[in-house]
N, C-alpha and C positions, 0 to 999 in steps of 0.2 A: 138388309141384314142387320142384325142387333149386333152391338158391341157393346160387350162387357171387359170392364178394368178393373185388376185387382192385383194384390201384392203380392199372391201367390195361388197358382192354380195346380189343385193336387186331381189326375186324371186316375179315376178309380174309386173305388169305396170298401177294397180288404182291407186284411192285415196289413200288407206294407205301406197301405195310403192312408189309413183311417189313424192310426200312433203319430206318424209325425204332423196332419193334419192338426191334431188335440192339440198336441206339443206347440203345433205355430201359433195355434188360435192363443193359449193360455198366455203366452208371452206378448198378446195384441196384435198379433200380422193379420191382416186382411185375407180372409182365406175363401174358397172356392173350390169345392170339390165337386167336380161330372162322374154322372155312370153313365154307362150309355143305357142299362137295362133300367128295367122299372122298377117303383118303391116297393119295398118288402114292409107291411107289418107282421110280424110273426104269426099274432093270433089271428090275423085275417085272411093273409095269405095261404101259411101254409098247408098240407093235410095229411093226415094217416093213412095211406096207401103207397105202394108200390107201384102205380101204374105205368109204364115206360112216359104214357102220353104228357104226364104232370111231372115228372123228374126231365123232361128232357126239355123241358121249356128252363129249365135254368142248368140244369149239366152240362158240360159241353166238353169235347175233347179233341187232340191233337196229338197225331203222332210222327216218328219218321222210322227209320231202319235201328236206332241206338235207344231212341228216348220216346216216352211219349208222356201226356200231361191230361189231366182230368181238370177242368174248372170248373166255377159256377161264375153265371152272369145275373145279378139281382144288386139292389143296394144291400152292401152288406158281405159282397163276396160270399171266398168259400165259407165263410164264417157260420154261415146257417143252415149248410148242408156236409160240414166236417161229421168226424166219431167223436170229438170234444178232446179227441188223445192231443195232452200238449205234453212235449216230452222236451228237455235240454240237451243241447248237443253233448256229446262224449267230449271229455278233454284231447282224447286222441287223433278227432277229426282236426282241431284248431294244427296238427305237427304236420299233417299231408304236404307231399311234396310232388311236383310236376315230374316231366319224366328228364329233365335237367336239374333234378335238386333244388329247384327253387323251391321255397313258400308258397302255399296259396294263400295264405290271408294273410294281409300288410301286419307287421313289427308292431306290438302291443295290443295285437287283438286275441285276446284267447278264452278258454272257459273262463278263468279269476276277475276277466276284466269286464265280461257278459256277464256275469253273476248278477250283481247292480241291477242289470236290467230285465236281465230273468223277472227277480225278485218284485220288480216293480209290476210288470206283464203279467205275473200270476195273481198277481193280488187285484188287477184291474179285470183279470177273468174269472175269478175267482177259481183256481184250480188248486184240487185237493186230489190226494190220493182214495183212492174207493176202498172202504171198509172189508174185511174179512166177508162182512154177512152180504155182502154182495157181490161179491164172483158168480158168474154163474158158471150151473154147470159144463159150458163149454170151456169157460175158461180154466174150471179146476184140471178136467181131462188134458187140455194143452200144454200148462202147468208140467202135467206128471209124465207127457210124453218129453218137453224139454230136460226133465229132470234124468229120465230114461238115457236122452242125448248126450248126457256130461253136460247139461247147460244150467245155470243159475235161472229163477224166473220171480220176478215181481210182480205185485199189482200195478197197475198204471195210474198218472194222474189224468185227469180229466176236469175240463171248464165245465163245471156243473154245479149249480145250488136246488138242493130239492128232487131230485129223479124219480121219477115215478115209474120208468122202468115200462116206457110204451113199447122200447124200441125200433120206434121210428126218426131216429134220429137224421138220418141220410137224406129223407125228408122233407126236415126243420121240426124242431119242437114248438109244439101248438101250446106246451105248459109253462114255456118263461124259462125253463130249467138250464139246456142250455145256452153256455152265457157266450150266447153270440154278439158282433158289436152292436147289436140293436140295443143292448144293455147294459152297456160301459162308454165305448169310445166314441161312437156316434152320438149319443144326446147328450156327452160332454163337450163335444165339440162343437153344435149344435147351441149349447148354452153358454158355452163362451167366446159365439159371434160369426163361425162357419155357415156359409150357407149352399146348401145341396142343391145339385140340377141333377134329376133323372132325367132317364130318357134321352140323352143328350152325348154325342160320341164326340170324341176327339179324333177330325180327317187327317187332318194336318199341323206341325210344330214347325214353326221356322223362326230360327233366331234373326233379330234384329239387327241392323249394323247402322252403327253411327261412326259420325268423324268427332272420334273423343279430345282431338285438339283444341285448344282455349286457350285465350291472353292469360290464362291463372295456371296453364300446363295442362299437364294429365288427370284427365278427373278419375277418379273413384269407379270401378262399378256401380256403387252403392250410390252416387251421385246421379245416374243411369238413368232416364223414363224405362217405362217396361221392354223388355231385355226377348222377348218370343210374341211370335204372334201364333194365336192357336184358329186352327179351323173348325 
């Protein structure tokens, strides 16, 4: 069996693995990141149809009795088979309270203090709001049916440069357009020292244990050899 050591192994290659992954790389940590599916180049991979047989090789889903969840398994996550809709939480979600009145999100976390990073996130997706002359007609019709409703309705923003308007976006766009991490996070991270295993699952985590006693006291975590063993 091969053993690999590194200063940080990030298991995954979406959104929530591919940002902090950058983040580590940039400030020098040794970084690692596993998919267990196979490499995506966008122009290569993916294709203009609907087929179930080609969408189900990277969709995949899971549900129960309350919840259920749609993913994709490729490098790159859902990222290259989302609608490109990035949208910022409402300020009103950050006030939610449990069924005891609690908080659900810890003391100084709210929309003012995610702003910062919104701000940052959109700019690395490039995500704009879509112009007038591009609604299309379903969405004018929805539009006027919300309006119908007593409801307010806006255009969306969307991770996109360039649209050419296949509408195959579910997918993956074959035109670069959208700005999946194939086109931000990953080749930045990538270029400042990450290196990618496809193909490659994570069986097992098990943290390490040591006797952190020493003639100098207690050491450090940070003092630590590596801290989990991965299978």
């Amino acid at each position: 069996m091969k053993k690999i050591t590194t200063e940080v192994l990030v298991i995954g290659s979406g959104f929530g693995a591919t940002a902090p992954a950058l983040r580590l790389s940039q400030v020098g940590a040794q970084v690692l990141m596993i998919e267990k599916a196979k490499d995506i180049v966008p122009e290569r991979d993916f294709k203009q149809t609907q087929d179930p047989k080609y969408l189900l090789q990277y969709l995949k889903g899971m549900s129960s009795d309350q919840v259920g969840f749609t993913y994709a398994e490729a490098l790159g996550g859902g990222s290259g088979f989302y609608e490109m809709v990035s949208l910022r939480a409402p300020s009103a979600v950050f006030d939610q309270t449990d069924a005891d009145g609690r908080r659900l999100w810890p003391a100084g976390v709210d929309r003012k203090s995610l702003d910062p990073y919104y701000d940052l996130a959109e700019e690395m997706l490039g995500v704009e709001q879509i112009g007038l002359d591009e609604i299309p007609k379903s969405g004018v019709a929805f539009s006027l049916l919300m309006k119908n409703l007593g409801y307010s309705c806006d255009r969306a923003r969307y991770a996109v440069k360039g649209c050419v308007g296949s509408g195959f976006c579910v997918s993956g766009c074959i035109f670069g357009a959208k700005q999946s991490l194939h086109f931000n996070y990953l080749p930045q991270a990538k270029a400042a020292g990450m290196e990618v295993l496809t193909d490659t699952e994570a069986i097992s985590i098990r943290p390490l244990l040591y006797d952190v006693r020493s003639s100098a006291g207690t050491r450090t975590i940070a003092s630590l050899p590596c801290r989990y063993a991965v299978e």
